[in-house]
C-alpha positions in Angstrom: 36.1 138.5 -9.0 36.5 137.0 -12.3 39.9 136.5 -13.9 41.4 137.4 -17.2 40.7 134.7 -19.6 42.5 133.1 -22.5 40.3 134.0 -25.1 42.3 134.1 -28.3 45.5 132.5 -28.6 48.2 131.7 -31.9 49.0 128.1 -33.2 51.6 129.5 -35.8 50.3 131.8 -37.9 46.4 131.4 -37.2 44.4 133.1 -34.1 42.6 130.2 -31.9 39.0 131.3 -30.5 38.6 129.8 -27.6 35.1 130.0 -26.4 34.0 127.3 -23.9 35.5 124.2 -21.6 32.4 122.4 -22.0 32.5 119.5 -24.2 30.2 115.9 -24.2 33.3 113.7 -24.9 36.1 112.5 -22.2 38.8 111.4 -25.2 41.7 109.0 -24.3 44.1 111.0 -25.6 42.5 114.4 -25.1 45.6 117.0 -23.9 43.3 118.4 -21.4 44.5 115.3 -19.4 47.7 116.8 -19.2 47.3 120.4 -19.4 45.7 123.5 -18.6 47.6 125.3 -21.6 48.2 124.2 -25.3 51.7 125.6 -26.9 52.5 128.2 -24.4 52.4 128.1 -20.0 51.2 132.2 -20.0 48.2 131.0 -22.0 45.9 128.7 -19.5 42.3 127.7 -21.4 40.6 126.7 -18.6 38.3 129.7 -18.5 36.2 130.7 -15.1 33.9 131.5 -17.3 32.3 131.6 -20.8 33.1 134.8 -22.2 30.4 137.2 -23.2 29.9 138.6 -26.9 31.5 141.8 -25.4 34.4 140.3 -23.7 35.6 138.2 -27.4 34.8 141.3 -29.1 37.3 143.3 -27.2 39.8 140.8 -27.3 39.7 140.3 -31.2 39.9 144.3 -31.4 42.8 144.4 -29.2 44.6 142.2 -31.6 46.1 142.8 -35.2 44.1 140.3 -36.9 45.3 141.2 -40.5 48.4 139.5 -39.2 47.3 135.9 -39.0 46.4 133.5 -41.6 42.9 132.8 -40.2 40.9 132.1 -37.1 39.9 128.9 -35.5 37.4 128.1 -33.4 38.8 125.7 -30.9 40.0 125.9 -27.1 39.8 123.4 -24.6 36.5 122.5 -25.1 33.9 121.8 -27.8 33.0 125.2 -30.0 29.8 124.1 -30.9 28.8 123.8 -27.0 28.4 127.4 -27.1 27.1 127.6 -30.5 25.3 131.3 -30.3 28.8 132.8 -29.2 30.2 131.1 -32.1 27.7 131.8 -34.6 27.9 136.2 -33.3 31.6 135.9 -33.2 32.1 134.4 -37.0 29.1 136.8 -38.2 31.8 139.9 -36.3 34.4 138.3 -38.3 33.1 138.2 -41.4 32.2 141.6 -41.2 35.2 143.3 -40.5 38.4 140.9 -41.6 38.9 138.7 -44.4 40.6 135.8 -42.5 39.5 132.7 -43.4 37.2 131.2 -40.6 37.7 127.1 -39.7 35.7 125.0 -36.7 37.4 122.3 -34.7 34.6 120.1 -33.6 34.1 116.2 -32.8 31.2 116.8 -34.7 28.5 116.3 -32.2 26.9 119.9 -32.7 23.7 118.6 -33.7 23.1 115.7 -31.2 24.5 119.1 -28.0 22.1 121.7 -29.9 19.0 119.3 -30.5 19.1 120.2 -34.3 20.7 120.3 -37.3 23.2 123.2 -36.9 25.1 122.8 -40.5 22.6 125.2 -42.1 23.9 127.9 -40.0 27.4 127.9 -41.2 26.7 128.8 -44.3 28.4 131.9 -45.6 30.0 131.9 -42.4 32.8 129.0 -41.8 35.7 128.1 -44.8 36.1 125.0 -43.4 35.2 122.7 -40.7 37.4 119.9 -39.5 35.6 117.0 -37.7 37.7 114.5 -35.2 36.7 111.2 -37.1 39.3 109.5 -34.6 38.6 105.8 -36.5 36.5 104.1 -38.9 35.5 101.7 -36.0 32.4 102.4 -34.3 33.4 100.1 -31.2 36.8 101.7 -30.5 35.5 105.2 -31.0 33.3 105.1 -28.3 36.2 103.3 -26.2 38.6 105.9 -27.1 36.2 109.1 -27.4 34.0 108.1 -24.6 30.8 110.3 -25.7 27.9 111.2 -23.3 25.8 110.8 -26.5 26.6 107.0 -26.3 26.1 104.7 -29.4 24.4 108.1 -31.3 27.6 109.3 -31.2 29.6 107.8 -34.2 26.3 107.8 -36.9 25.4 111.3 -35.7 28.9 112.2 -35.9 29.2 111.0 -40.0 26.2 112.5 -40.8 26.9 115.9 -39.6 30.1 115.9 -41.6 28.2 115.0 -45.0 26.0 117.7 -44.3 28.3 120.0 -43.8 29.8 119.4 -47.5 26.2 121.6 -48.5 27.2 124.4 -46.6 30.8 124.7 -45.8 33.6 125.0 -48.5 36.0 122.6 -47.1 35.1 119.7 -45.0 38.2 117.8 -43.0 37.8 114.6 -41.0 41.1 113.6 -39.1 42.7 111.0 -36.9 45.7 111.3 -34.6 48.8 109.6 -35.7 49.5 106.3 -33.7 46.6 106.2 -32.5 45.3 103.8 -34.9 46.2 100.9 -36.9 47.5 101.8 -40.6 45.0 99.6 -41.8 42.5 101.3 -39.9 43.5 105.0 -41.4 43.5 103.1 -45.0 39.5 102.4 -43.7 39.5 105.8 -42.5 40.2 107.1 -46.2 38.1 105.3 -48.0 35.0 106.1 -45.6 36.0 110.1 -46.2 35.5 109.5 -49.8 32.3 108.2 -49.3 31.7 111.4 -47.8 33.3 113.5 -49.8 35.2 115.5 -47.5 39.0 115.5 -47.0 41.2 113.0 -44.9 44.3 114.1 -42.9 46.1 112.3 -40.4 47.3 115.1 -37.9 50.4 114.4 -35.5 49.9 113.6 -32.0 52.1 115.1 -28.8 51.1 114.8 -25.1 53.2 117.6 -24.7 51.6 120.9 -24.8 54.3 123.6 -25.6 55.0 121.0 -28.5 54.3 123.0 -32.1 54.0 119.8 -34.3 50.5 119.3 -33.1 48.2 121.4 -34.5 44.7 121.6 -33.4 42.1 119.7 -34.1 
């Protein structure tokens, strides 16, 4: 018998979409170490299974989504590992509520899907925030530990200057004490080569903490 699943979830005032546990990367620092929950203990996001079209339909219509400030496409695993879920359940979105849509990814989309997948966010996604993690190749793949290996961290880049063609808003973020200030200052400048937006977002192993946000 399947069990009720932790489709959607809050982080403050936006609605979390929380599609699939499968992700390529085994991060350091990755709260899924730590947890089975993010924020709150009656909302586990392991899932014993990958909701179907139907199942995050209902669950967005069971909720009053002109109460949030958008939606976010991030659980505890990486969205773009179910990439056709993601892609229907924006579209539904779109359709039927003007909340602003964002994806938390590591950016490894293309390399998962065997294609460029940047194209299909167009008209879709507001903004897409990308886990840069560091400007150093060597310690990203010592900290993010990608299956992808050394494709990773160039694959990674160029997904998120592709996305500035299709997506409004294009974020790439590190985690706060994770990395030398001298590396965030790298971390900067290598954004505005890109030209997409740097934040440094705050880091808590704890779960139920609400200073971290997301992705």
């Amino acid at each position: 018998m399947q069990k009720a699943e932790t489709i959607l979830y809050q982080v403050k005032s936006g609605i979390y979409v929380n599609l699939t546990n499968r992700c390529p990367c085994a991060c350091t620092f990755c709260i899924r170490n730590n947890a089975d929950h993010v924020y709150t203990e009656k909302a586990p996001l392991w899932l014993d299974h990958e909701p179907s079209f139907e199942e995050v339909k209902a669950a967005i219509l069971a909720e009053n989504m002109d109460s949030y400030s958008e939606a976010v496409f991030c659980g505890f695993g990486e969205p773009t590992e179910a990439l056709d879920m993601l892609l229907q359940t924006a579209q539904f979105l779109k359709a039927h509520y003007r909340l602003p849509l964002r994806l938390n990814t590591n950016g490894l989309g293309s390399l998962i899907n065997g294609k460029p997948i940047a194209p299909l966010f167009q008209g879709l996604l507001d903004t897409v925030s990308i886990s840069l993690n560091t400007s150093d190749e060597e310690r990203y793949l010592k900290t993010v530990r990608p299956s992808f290996g050394k494709a990773a961290y160039p694959a990674m880049l160029a997904f998120a200057k592709e996305c500035t063609a299709y997506v409004p808003h294009v974020v790439m973020t590190t985690v706060h004490t994770t990395i030398p200030e001298e590396d965030e200052q790298r971390c900067a400048e290598l954004c505005r080569e890109l030209g997409v937006t740097y934040r440094i977002r705050e880091y808590s192993a704890a779960p139920d903490d609400s200073s971290r946000e997301g992705k």
